[in-house]
C-alpha positions as CSV (number, residue, x, y, z in Angstrom):
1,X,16.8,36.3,-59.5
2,X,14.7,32.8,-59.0
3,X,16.6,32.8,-56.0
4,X,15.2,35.8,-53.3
5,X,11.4,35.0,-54.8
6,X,11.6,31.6,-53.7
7,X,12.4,32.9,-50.5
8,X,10.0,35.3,-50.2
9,X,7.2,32.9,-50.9
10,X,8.8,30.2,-48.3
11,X,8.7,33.1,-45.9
12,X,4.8,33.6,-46.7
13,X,3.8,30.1,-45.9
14,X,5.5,30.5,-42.6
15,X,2.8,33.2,-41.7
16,X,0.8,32.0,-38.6
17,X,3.2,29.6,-37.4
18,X,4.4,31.6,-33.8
19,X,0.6,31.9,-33.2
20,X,0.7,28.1,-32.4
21,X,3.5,28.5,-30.9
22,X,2.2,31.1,-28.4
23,X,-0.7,29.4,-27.7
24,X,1.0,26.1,-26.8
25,X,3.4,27.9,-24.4
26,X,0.7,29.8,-22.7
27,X,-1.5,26.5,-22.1
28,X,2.1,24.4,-20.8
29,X,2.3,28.0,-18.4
30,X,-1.2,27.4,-17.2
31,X,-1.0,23.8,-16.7
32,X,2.0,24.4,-14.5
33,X,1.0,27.3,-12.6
34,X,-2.7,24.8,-11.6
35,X,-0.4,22.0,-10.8
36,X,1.7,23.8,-8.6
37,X,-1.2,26.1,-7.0
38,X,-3.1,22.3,-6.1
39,X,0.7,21.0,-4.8
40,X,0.5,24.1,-2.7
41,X,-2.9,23.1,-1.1
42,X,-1.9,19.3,-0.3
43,X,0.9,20.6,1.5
44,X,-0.3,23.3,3.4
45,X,-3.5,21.4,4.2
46,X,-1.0,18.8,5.7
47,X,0.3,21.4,7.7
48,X,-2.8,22.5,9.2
49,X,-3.7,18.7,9.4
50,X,-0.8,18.4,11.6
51,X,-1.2,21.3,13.8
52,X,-4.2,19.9,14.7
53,X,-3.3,16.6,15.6
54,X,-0.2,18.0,17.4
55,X,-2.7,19.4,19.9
56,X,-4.7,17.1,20.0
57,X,-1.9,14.3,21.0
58,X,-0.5,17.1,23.8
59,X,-4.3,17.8,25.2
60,X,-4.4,13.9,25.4
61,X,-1.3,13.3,27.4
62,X,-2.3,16.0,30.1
63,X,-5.3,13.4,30.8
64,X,-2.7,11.4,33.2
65,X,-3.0,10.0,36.3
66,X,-0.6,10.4,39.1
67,X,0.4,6.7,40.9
68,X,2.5,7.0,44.1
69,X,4.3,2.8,43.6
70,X,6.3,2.7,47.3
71,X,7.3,6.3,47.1
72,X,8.1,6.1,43.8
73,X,5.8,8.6,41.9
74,X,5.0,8.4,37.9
75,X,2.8,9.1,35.8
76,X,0.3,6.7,33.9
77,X,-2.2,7.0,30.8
78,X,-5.6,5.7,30.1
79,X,-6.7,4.7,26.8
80,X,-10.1,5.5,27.0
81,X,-9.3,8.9,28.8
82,X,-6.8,9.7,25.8
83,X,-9.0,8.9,23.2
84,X,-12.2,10.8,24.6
85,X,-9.3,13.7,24.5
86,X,-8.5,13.5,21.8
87,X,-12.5,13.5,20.4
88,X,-12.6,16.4,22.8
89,X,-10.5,18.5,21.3
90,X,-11.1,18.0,17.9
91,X,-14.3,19.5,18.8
92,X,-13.4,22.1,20.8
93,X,-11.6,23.6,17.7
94,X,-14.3,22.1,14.6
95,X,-11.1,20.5,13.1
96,X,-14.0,18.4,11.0
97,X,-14.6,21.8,9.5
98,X,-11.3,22.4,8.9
99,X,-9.9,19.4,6.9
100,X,-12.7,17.2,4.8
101,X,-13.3,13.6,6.0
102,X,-11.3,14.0,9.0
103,X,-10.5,10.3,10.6
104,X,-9.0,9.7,13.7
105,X,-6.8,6.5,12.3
106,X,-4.9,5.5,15.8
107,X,-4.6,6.7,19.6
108,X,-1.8,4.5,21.3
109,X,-0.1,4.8,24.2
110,X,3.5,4.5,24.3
111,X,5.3,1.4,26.5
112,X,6.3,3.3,29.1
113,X,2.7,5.0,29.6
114,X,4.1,8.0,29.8
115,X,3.2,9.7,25.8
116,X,0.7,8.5,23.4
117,X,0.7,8.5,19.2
118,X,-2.0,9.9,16.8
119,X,-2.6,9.5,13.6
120,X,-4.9,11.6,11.9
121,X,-6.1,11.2,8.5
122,X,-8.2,13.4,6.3
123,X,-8.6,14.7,2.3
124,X,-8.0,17.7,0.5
125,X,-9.7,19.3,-2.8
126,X,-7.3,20.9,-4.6
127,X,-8.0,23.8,-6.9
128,X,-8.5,24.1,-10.6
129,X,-7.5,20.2,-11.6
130,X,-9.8,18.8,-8.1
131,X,-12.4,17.7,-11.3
132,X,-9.4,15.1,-11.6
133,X,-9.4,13.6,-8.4
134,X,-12.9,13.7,-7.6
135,X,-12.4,12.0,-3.9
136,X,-9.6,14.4,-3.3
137,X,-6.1,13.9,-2.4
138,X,-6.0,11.5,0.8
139,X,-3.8,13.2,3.6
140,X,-2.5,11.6,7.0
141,X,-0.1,12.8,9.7
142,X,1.5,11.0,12.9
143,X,2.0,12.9,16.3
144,X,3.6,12.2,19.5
145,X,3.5,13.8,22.8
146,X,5.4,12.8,26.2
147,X,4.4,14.2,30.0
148,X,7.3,14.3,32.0
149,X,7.0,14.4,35.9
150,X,9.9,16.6,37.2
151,X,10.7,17.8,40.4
């Protein structure tokens, strides 16, 4: 009879024990569903990011000027007429109010003359861990854009 009292009293001291265990998985559950909700943020704040510079880049390229070379017609682009686009139309649509320490990091003109490249760059605060990256998470898309003279 020693036996089923010794088990009763190691079943006593066991009292409290899935209390910690509850608490630990709700904290692991809340750690994942902040770290996934901020992952979330980066990336659609990189979309946005790149929407933007995706119209900026194609408002650039319709800044072209038209060159008749011995009856040869084409198209050419101006780097200074690009890049005021560019400032234009970020703007025009308050992108610096959209994505937080918006930079324009390059506006190049392809070889040809014919497209140009952007790179944008901004940051983004994510929510609920932001305290941990106080400058934000630094963000930066590339963009292309070609006019095409047809006939």
């Amino acid at each position: 009879m020693a036996r089923p009292q010794r088990a009763v009293r190691n079943l006593r001291n066991e009292d409290g024990q899935s209390l910690v265990l509850a608490i630990g998985l709700c904290a692991i559950t809340l750690l994942t569903i902040s770290v996934v909700l901020a992952a979330s943020a980066v990336n659609l704040k990189a979309r946005q990011l790149l929407s933007i510079a995706d119209g900026a880049v194609v408002a650039a390229v319709d800044e072209f000027e038209f060159l008749a070379d011995n009856g040869n017609p084409r198209i050419q682009l101006d780097q200074q007429r690009v890049q005021q686009a560019v400032q234009q139309y970020l703007s025009d649509v308050g992108a610096a109010g959209r994505v937080e320490n918006l930079r324009i990091g390059r506006v190049q003109i392809m070889p040809d003359g014919q497209g140009a490249n952007l790179q944008l760059s901004g940051s983004v605060q994510p929510p609920i861990v932001g305290w941990l990256v106080p400058g934000g998470v630094p963000i930066s898309v590339e963009s292309s854009a070609r006019t095409v003279l047809s006939r």
